[in-house]
Each structure stands twice: as C-alpha cells, then as structure tokens.
C-alpha positions in Angstrom: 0.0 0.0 0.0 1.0 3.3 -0.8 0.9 6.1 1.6 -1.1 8.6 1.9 -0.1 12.2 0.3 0.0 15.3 2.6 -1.6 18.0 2.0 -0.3 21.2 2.1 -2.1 24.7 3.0 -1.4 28.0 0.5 0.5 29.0 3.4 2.8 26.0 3.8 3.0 26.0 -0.1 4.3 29.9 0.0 7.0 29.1 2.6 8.3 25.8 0.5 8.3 28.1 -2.9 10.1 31.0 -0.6 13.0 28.6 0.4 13.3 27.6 -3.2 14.2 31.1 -4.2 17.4 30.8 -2.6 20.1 30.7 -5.2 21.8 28.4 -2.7 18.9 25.9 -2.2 19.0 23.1 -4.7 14.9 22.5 -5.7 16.0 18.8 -5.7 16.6 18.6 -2.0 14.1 20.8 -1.0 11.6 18.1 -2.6 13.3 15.6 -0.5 13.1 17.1 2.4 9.1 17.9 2.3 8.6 14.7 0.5 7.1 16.2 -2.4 8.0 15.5 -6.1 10.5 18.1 -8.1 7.1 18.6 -10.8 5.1 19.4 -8.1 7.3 21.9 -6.6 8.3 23.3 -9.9 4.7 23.7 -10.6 4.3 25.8 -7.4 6.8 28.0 -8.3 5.7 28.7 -11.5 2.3 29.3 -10.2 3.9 32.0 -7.7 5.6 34.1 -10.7 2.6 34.2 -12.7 0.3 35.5 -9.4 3.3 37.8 -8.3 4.3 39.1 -11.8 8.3 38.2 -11.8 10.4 35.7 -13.4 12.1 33.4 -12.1 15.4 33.9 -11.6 18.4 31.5 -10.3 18.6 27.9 -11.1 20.3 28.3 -14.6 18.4 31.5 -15.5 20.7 34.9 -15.9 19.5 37.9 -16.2 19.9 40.4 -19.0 19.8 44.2 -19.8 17.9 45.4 -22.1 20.3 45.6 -25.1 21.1 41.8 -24.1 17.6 41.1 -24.6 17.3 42.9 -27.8 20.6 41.0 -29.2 18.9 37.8 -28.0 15.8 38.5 -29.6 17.7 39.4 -32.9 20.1 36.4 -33.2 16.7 34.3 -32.5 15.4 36.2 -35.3 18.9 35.8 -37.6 18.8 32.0 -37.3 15.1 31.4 -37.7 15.6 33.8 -41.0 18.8 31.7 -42.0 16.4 28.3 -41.1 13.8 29.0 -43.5 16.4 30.3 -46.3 18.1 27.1 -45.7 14.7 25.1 -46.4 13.7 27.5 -49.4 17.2 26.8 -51.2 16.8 22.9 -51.3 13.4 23.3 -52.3 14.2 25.1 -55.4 17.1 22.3 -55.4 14.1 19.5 -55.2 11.7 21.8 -57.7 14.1 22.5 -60.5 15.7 19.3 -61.0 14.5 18.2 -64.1 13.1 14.4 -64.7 14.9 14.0 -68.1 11.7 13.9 -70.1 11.2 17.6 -70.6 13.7 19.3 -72.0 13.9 23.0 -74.1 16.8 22.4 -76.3 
C-alpha cells in the first residue's frame, strides 16, 4: 500500500516556494526534504511568478539588460531567417531538377 499524500495549506506552499528562491537551495533537495516530487514543486513556483508578476530567476536563468535582450531576440530572429532560407534553397534544389523527359533544347 501506498501512503497517503500530505496535504499542504497555500500557506505552507508559499514558505516551501520561498525557500526555493534561494540561489543556494537546490529545488532537488528541498523536494526531498518535504517529501514532495521536483514537478510538483516546480509547478508551485511557477504558479507563484505568474500571481506575483516576476520571473524566475536562479537555477540556470541569468539575467539580462535590455540591449542583451534585444541581441537575443535578434540572433533568434537571424537563425530562424537563416532556417527558412536554408529550407527554401533545397526546395528550389528538389523543384528544379528536371526528370529528363522535358527538355527545351
């Protein structure tokens, strides 16, 4: 038999997503700890930033000026541009090989 899950109060889930702000505190063994899976609590936190109005910050996730952002948002645009040019060239590769049959000579 399995046992049964604890529930937690918005209180108790506040304090657990507090502690996991800590750029020290691994989310990993803060789940341990309360016995809760790492979904669960990464779930909670995500539910935090969206009532709170931040993003998340820590855990892998730098942040960045403005001009960063910007350049970001360019080179994403750069190699998304260069992706479809990339698709468009071997399709007129595909498109304008000829079969042999037709031919204007």
């Amino acid at each position: 038999m399995s046992k049964p899950r604890k529930k937690f109060t918005k209180a108790e889930r506040l304090e657990i997503v507090k502690l996991s702000l800590d750029p020290e505190t691994k989310i990993r063994d803060l789940a341990d700890r309360f016995e809760i899976a790492v979904s669960t609590l990464t779930r909670w936190r995500s539910q935090y930033f969206l009532e709170h109005g931040q993003r998340p910050e820590g855990q892998g996730i730098k942040k960045m000026s403005e001009t960063e952002k910007e350049v970001h948002q360019l080179k994403k645009q750069l190699r998304e541009a260069c992706l479809e040019r990339d698709i468009l060239k071997k399709a007129i590769g595909i498109f304008s090989k000829g079969d042999g049959k037709f031919t204007n000579s």
